[in-house]
N, C-alpha and C positions, 0 to 999 in steps of 0.2 A: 504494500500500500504506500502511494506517495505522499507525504504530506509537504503543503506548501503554508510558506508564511512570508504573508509580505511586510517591509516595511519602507515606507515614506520617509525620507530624513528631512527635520528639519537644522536650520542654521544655528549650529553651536560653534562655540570655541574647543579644543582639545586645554585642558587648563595644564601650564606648564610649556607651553608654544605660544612662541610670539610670533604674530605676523609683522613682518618684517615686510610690506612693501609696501610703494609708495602711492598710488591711487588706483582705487577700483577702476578709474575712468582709464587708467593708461594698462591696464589687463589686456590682453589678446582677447577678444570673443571666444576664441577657441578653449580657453582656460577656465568662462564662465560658464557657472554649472546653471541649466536651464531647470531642468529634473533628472531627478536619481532617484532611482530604485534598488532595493539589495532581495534578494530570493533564497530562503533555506530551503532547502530540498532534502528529504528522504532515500537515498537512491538505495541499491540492495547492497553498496559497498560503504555504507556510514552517510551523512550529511554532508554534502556539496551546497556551494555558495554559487548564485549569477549573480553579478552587479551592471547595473544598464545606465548608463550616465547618457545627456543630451546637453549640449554645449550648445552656447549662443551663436558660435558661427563652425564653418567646419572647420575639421582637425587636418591640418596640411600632414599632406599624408608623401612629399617628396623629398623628407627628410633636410630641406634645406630650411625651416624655423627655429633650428637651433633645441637644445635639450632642454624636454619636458616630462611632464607626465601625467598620469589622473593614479589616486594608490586611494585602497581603504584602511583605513587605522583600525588593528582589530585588538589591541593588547596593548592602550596606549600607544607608543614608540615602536612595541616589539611585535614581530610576523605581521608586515607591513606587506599589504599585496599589492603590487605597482606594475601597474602598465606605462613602458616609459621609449622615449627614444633618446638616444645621445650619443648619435654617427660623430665621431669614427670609433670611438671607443667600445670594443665588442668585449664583451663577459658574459655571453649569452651565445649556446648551439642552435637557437630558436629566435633568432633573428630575421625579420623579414627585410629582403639585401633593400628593398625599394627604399622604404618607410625608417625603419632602424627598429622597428616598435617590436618591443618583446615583454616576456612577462615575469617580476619575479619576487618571492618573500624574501623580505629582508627587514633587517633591524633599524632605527635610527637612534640616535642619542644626540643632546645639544651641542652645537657647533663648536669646536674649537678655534684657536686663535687662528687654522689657517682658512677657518670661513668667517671673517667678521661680516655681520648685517645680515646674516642666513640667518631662519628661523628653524634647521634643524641641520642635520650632517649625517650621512650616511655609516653605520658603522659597519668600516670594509671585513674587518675581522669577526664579528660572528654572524653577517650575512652570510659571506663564504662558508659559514661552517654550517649551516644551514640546507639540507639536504634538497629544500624547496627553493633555493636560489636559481637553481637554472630552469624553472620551472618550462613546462610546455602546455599551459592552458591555452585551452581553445578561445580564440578571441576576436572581434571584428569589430572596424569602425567603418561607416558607413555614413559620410559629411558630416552632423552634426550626432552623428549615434554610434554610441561606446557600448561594446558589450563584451566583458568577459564570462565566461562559462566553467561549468562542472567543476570548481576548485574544493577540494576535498577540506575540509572544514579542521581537518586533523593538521594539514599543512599550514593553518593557521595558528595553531596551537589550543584547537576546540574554543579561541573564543568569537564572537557576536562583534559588529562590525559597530564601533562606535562612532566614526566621523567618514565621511570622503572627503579629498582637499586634490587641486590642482594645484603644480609645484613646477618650477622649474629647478634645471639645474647648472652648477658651474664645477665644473672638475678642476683640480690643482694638479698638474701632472708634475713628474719627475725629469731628470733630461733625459730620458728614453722615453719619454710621453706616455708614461703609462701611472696612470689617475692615483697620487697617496693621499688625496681629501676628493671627497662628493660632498660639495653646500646645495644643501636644499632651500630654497626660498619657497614657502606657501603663497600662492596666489589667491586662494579662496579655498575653506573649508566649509562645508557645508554636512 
């Protein structure tokens, strides 16, 4: 038997996250969240999560807008499920070569000194250790419609989706250009 449950999110804060930008009005449309929806599911292998996001304009989808992304907050900070692109920097077998958009859990914790102004920082060290980092859910955007699929609720850490937030991002690379800080800026949590 499937059981479904919906939920509507409304506009909260994640408390302990600062939004850190500078006006709603200078947001990309693509960043603003129009409606979201989150879906738990029953399936015969545990509870799976859909999440369906609709942005106010569409999501450019030829990788040349630079690093972003839509994630649900499902453990405060930790098992963070992001749908994100950030060509050229690949850390993902499940990359789509067009777009760059891929899917993955991962952790955050607050910025360090080498992300001043960022309202969160990727933490690379137990993302990576995270079996659901290179994740390969099934996923589609489609102009202004985000939709991720059948993400096993276990690979979240069995918890409930308490915020979405559109984010960009700014990598710090090394001089072999390979990323030792991800600063995340929140654009809109919702």
């Amino acid at each position: 038997m499937k059981t479904t449950k919906w939920v509507t999110l409304l506009c909260t804060l994640v408390p302990g996250i600062s939004a850190s930008f500078s006006s709603w009005a200078e947001t990309p449309n693509y960043l603003k969240v129009k409606e979201a929806e989150v879906e738990w599911k029953n399936e015969g292998k545990g509870k799976v999560l859909e999440v369906e996001i609709e942005t106010s304009g569409a999501v450019p989808m030829d990788g040349k807008a630079g690093a972003f992304g839509y994630g649900a907050l499902t453990d405060g900070t930790n098992n963070v499920l992001v749908l994100v692109t950030h060509l050229p920097i690949q850390d993902s077998t499940h990359v789509d070569s067009k777009s760059g958009f891929h899917a993955h859990v991962l952790d955050l914790k607050q910025p360090t000194s080498a992300c001043p102004g960022a309202s969160l920082e990727v933490d690379l060290e137990n993302s990576g250790n995270n079996t659901a980092f290179d994740a390969n859910y099934k996923w589609s955007i489609n102009g202004t419609k985000i939709k991720i699929e059948n993400i096993p609720v276990a690979d979240l850490g069995d918890a409930g989706v308490e915020n979405l937030v559109t984010f960009t991002i700014k990598p710090v690379l090394d001089a072999q250009k390979n990323p030792t800080n991800l600063c995340v800026t929140v654009a809109e949590q919702i």
